[in-house]
C-alpha positions in Angstrom: 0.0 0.0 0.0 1.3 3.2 -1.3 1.2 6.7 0.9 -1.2 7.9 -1.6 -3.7 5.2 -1.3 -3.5 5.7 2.6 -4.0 9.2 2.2 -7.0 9.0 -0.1 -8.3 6.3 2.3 -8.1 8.7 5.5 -9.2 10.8 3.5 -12.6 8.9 2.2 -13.0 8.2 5.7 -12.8 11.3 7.1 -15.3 13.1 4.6 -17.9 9.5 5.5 -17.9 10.9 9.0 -18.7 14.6 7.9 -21.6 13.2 6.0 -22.7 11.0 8.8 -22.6 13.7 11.4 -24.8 16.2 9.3 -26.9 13.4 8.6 -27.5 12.8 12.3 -28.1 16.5 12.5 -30.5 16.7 10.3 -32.3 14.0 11.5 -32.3 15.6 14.8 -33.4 19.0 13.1 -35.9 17.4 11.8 -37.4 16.4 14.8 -37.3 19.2 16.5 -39.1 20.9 13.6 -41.9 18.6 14.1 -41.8 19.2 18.0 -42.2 22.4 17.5 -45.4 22.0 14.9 -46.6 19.5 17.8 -46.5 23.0 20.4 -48.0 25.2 18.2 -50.9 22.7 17.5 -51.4 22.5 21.2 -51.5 26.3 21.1 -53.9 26.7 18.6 -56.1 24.0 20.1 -56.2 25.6 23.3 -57.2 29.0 21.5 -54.3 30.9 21.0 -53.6 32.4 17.7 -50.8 30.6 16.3 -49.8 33.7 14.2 -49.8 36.0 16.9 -47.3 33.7 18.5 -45.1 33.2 16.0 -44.7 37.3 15.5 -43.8 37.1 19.0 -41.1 34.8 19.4 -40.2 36.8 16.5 -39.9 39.9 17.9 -38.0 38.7 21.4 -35.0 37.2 19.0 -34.5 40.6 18.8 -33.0 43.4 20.6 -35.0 46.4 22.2 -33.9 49.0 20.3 -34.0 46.7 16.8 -37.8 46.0 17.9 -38.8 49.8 18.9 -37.0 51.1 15.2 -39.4 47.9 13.4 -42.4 49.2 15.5 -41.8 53.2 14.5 -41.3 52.4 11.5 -44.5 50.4 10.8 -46.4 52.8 12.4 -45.1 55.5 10.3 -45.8 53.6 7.5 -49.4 52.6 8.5 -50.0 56.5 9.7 -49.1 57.4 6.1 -51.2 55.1 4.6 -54.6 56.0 6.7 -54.4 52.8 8.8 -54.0 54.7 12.1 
């Protein structure tokens, strides 16, 4: 066995893990995707509007002063458009 068939083996090997490992992670993603389907459901079918929660966690990803310049600005825009 030559250096360079050792090196390409390692090598083969080492990319079969990378694959493996993001396909483990996706798998996980996956189900915490439909965990998180499975909470809103249970939202909705206790009456809370799904949408309503969604802009919400939303809006706490961001920070305070990101959230207040989103806010004036809609508010700007709705006041210019009559909505207000």
């Amino acid at each position: 066995m030559d250096e360079s068939n050792t090196v390409e083996n390692v090598a083969a090997a080492e990319l079969r893990q990378f694959i493996e490992r993001i396909e483990r992670l996706e798998e996980e993603k996956q189900s915490i995707a439909d965990d998180v389907k499975d909470v809103f459901g249970e939202a909705k079918g206790r009456g809370y509007d799904v949408k309503a929660i969604r802009t919400i966690i939303r809006l706490r990803k961001k920070d305070a002063n990101e959230r207040i310049e989103e806010e004036t600005i809609l508010q700007t825009y709705m006041a210019a458009l009559g909505m207000e």
